[in-house]
N, C-alpha and C positions, 0 to 999 in steps of 0.2 A: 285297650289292646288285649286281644287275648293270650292270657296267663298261666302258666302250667308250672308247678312245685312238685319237682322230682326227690323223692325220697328214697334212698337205698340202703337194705338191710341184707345179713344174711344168717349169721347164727350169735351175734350180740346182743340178748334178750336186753341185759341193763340201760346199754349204752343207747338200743334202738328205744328206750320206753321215755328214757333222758331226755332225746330227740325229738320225739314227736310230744311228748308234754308238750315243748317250750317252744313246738311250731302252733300247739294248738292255744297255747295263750296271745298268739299272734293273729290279734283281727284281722288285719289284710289280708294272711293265709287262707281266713275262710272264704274270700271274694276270687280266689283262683281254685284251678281245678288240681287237686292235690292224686298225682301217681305217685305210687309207691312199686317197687323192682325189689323182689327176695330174688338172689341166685341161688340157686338148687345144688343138689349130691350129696353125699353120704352123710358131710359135715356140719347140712346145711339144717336150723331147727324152725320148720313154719310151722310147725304146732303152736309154739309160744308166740312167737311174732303174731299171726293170723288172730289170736284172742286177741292181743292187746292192739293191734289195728279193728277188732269187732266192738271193743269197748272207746273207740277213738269220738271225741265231739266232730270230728268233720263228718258230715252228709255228704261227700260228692266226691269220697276215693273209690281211685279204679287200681287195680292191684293184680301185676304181673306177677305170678309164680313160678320161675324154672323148675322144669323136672330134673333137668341134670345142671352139672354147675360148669357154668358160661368164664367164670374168671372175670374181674373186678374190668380188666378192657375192654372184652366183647360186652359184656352186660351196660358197661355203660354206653359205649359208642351206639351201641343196638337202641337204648332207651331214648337217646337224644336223634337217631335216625327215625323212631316212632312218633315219639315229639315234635318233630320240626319237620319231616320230609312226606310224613303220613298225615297227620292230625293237624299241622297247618296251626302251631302255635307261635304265636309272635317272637313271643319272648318265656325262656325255661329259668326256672331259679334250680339250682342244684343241693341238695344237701346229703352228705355221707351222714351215716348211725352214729356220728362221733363228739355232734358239739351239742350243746345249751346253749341257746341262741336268748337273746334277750327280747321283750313282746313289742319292739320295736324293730327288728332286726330285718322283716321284711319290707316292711315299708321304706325303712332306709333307702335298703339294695334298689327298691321299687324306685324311689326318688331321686336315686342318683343316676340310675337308667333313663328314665325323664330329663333330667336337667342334663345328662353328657351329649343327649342328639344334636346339641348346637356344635359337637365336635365328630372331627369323621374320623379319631381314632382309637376310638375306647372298645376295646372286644370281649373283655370282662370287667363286673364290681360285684367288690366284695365289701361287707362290713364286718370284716377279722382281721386282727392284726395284733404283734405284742405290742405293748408302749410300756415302755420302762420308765415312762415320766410322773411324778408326784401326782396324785389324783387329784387334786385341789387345780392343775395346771390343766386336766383333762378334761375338766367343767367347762376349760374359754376352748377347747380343740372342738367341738361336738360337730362341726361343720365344715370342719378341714378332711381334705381328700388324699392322698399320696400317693405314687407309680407304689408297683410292688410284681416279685416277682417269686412270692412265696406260692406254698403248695394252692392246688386250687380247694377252697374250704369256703362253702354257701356262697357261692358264687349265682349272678346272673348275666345272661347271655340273649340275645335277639339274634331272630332266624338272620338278619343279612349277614351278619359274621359269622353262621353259622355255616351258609353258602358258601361262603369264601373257603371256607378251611377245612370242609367235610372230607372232599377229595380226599384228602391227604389224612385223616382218620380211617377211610375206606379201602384205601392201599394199604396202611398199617395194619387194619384187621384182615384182608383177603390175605395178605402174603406171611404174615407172623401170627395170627391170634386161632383162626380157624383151626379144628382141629387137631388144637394144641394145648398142653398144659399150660395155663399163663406162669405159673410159678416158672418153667421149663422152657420159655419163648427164649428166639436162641437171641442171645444180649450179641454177638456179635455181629450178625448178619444183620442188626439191626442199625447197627451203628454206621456199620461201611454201605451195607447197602440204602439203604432210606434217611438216616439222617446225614450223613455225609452226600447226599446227593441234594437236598434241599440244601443245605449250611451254602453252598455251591454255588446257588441259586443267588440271584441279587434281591436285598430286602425290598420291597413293593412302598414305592413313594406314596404316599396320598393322596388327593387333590383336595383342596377345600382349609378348612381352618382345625388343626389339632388342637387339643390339652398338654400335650408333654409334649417339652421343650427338648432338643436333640442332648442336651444336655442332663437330662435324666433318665434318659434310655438305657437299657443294659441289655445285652442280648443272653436270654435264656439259659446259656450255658458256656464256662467259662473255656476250655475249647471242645473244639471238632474234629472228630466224633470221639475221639481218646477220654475215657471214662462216664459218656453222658448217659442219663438214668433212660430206659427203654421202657418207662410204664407209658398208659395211655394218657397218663396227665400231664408229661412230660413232653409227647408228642403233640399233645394239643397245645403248650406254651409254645413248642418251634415254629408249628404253623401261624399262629396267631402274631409269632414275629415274622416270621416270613411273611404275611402279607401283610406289613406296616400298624399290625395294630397293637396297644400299650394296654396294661390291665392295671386299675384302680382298688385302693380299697378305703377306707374313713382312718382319719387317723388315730381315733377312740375308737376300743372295738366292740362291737355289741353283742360279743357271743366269747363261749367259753370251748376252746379243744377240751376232752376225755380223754382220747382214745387213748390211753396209754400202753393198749393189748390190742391187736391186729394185723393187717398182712403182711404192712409194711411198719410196725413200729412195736415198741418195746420197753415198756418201764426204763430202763436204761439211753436209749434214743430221747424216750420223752423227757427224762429230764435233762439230757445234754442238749437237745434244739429248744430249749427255754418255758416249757411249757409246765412245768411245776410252779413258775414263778409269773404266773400272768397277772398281773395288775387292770382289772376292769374297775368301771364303776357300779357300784350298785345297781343293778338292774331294773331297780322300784325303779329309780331315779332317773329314766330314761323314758320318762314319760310321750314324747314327741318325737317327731323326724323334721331335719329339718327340710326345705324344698328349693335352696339355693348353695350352691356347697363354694371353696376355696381350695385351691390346688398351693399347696407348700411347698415351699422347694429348700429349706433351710429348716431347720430349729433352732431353738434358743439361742445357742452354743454356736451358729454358724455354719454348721455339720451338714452337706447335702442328703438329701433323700431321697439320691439316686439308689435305687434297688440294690443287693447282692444279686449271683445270680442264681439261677432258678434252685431251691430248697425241696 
């Protein structure tokens, strides 16, 4: 299938150099075609980026540079519209300037996009997750899957669900994103008018054989539309629930969050949504992917693993 590893930077020299190191210890990364997207403007520094993408081991990056700055929504929806609507790629892996991915982490993602086509409702996988469980316990997990409906973080995606749910990206950028500050998109007119209009809307049954059982479902956001988040990652978890589909990720995870500094987050944010205290396994130690995975629906304790909602 052809493969495309979007990578997005803007003015985080550290965290983009973090990044792309630990995509580039990732064999499988070098068998796709790796785009990279800097957003542009006053703020934005491709001086540094641009070297340290000049000195990059991948052979076969193509590399958007905005002049002016697009804001983290259009810039993405834009790249995934160029990706999948222009360039005719099967399937996009996503990754933001923010994690340390472990040299297995694509291949993963890769493997568990292979092995979910036997189901017709997986619209995202990811290989990030916390697991607060003893790492000696995380050794017998390495092949275990779980719903999740945390932030989207290296995530992949294939063009048919992309179909499905672009519309509704495409309304969100012509009517809120276009020339407009994203920081300044107006939060309420988003709420009453587009996500109160889809919430509305009846969720899209399936036909064929799912992975998640109706009983681990949780829908995106705890109600409608009274307080729900108006980023573009936000709007792509609704759509992706609106038409029937559920997003996966392993339940060891094979990459590490940074970002502790950025658009939406804050030394303070990062260590209250748990991310000062990640428990991974050593990364050597991750030598394989597996190519047959397990959906859990319990843990130890009995505890379902039904998602919170959307993070």
């Amino acid at each position: 299938m052809k493969t495309a590893i979007l990578l997005i930077g803007f003015n985080r020299v550290d965290y983009f150099d973090q990044t792309l190191s630990s995509l580039e210890q990732n064999t499988s990364a070098h068998e796709c075609d790796l785009h990279i997207y800097l957003d542009g403007g006053p703020h934005a520094n491709h001086p540094d980026l641009k070297k340290r993408i000049q000195a990059s081991t991948f052979t076969n990056i193509t590399l958007v540079a905005r002049t002016e700055n697009w804001g983290i929504g259009r810039h993405l929806i834009d790249a995934r519209r160029a990706l999948f609507d222009e360039q005719g790629y099967d399937r996009v892996l996503l990754f933001e300037d923010d994690m340390v991915l472990a040299p297995t982490y694509v291949q993963t993602v890769l493997n568990i996009m292979d092995w979910s086509q036997q189901y017709n409702d997986i619209g995202t996988v990811m290989a990030y997750t916390i697991n607060e469980d003893p790492l000696e316990q995380q050794q017998q997990q390495l092949d275990q899957i779980i719903p999740t409906n945390r932030h989207f973080w290296g995530y992949g995606m294939d063009r048919a669900v992309w179909d499905e749910i672009k519309a509704t990206l495409y309304d969100f950028e012509d009517r809120y994103l276009n020339n407009v500050s994203y920081a300044y998109r107006a939060h309420r007119s988003i709420r009453w008018g587009l996500i109160r209009k889809i919430s509305r809307q009846p969720r899209n049954i399936r036909t064929g054989a799912p992975l998640i059982p109706p009983t681990l479902l949780t829908s995106p956001f705890k109600r409608f539309p009274f307080g729900c988040p108006t980023s573009q990652d936000a709007i792509t978890a609704l759509a992706l629930w609106r038409h029937g589909f559920a997003r996966i990720t392993t339940r060891v995870s094979r990459a590490r969050y940074v970002g502790e500094k950025g658009f939406s987050f804050t030394p303070e944010i990062y260590e209250k949504m748990g991310f000062g205290n990640q428990q991974t396994l050593e990364f050597s130690s991750l030598t394989s992917s597996p190519t047959s995975f397990e959906l859990m629906k319990t843990n130890l304790q009995g505890q379902s693993f039904k998602p919170t909602h959307y993070e």
